[in-house]
DRENTI-771599 format. One record per residue (C-alpha): chain; y, z, x negated; residue in three letters; residue number from 0. Coordinates in steps of 0.001 Angstrom, whole numbers, plus 500000, padded with zeros to 6 digits. Layout:
BEGIN
> ch:v:w:u:aa:i
> A:Y:Z:X:Ala:NUM
...
This chain:
BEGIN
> ch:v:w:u:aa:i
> A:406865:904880:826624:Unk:0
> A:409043:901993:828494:Unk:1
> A:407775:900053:831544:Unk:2
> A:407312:896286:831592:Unk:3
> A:409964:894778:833799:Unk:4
> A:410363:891186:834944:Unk:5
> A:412944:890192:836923:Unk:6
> A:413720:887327:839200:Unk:7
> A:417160:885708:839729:Unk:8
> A:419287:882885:841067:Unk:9
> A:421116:883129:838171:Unk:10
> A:420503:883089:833653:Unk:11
> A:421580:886545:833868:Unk:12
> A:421032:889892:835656:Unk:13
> A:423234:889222:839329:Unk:14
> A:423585:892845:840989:Unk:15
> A:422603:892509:844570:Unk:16
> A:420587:889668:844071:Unk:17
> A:418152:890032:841552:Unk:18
> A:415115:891765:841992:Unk:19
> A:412630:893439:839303:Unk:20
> A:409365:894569:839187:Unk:21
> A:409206:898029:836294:Unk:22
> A:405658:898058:835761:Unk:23
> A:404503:901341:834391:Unk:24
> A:408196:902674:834827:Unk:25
> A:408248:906939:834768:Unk:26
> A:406084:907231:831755:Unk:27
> A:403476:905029:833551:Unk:28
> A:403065:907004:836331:Unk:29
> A:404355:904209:838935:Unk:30
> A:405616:901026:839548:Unk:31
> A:408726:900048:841377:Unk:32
> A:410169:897119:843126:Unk:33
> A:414165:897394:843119:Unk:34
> A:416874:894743:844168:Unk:35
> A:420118:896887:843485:Unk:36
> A:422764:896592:845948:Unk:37
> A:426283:894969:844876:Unk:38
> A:427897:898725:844869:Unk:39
> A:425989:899316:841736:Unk:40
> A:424953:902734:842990:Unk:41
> A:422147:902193:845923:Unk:42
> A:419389:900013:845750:Unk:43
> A:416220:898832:847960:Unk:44
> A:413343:899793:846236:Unk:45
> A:409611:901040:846593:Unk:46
> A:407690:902961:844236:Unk:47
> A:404181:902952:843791:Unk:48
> A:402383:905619:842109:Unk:49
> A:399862:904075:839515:Unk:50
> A:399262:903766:835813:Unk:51
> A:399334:899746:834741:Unk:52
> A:399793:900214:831198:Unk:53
> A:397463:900325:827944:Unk:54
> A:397997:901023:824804:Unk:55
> A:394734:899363:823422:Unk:56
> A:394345:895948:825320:Unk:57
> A:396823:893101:826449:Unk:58
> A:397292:893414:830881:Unk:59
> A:397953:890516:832972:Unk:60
> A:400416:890697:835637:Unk:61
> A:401768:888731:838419:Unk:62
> A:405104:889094:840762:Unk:63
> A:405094:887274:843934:Unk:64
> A:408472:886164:846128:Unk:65
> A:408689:884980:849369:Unk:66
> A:410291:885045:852528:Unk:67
> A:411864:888518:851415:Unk:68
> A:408840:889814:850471:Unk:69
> A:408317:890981:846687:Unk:70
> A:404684:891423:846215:Unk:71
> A:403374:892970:842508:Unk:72
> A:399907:892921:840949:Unk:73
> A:397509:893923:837868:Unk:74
> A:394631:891006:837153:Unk:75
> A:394944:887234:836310:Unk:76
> A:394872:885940:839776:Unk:77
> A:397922:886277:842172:Unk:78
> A:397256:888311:845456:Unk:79
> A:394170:890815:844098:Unk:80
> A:394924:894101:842664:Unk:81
> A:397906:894156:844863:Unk:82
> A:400290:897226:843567:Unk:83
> A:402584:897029:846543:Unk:84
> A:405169:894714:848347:Unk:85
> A:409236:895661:848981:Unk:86
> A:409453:894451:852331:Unk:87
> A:413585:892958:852144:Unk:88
> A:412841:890273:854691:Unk:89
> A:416829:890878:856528:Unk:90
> A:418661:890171:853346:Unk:91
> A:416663:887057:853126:Unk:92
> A:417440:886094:856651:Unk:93
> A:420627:886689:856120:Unk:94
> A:421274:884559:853020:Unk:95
> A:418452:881691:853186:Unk:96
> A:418537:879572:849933:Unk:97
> A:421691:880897:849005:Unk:98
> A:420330:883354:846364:Unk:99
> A:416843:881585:845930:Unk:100
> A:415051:883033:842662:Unk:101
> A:415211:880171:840034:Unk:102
> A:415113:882441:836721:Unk:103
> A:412733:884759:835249:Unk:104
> A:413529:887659:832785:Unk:105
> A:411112:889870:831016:Unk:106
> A:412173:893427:829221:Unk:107
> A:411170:897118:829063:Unk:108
């Protein structure tokens, strides 16, 4: 089983240290994590969330959330309930306001 992951850049493509994704059901749906991997390709800032988001039998609606450095993930149709979690990266956007402002989404698995 593979996790639904959207991702949210500045860029068309994948940008390491500035592009953040939400796996949804990653680990064999047992969690769900919210990453932004760092430029040295081997750390990251991430959260996981231990939870099971993903059905075999029925479509899910999802929502990923943005702002001010905060990356906020859900389960439902309306954005804010069933909150999963939130990555809290509110420095990095401090430190580089506009400069790598989300302006693509990806989805994958």
């Amino acid at each position: 089983r593979e996790c639904v992951a959207v991702a949210l850049s500045p860029l068309p493509t994948f940008v390491m240290g500035k592009t953040y994704v939400a796996h949804f059901g990653a680990s064999g749906n047992l969690s769900t994590v919210l990453r932004r991997r760092l430029p040295n390709e081997n750390e990251a800032i991430d959260t996981t969330f231990p939870c099971r988001v993903c059905t075999r039998s029925k479509w899910s609606s999802y929502w990923v959330v943005l702002q001010k450095g905060q990356l906020s993930a859900g389960v439902g149709k309306r954005v804010g309930r069933g909150c999963i979690g939130t990555l809290d990266d509110g420095m990095y956007d401090q430190l580089r306001p506009g400069m790598d402002a989300v302006h693509y989404v990806g989805l994958g698995n």
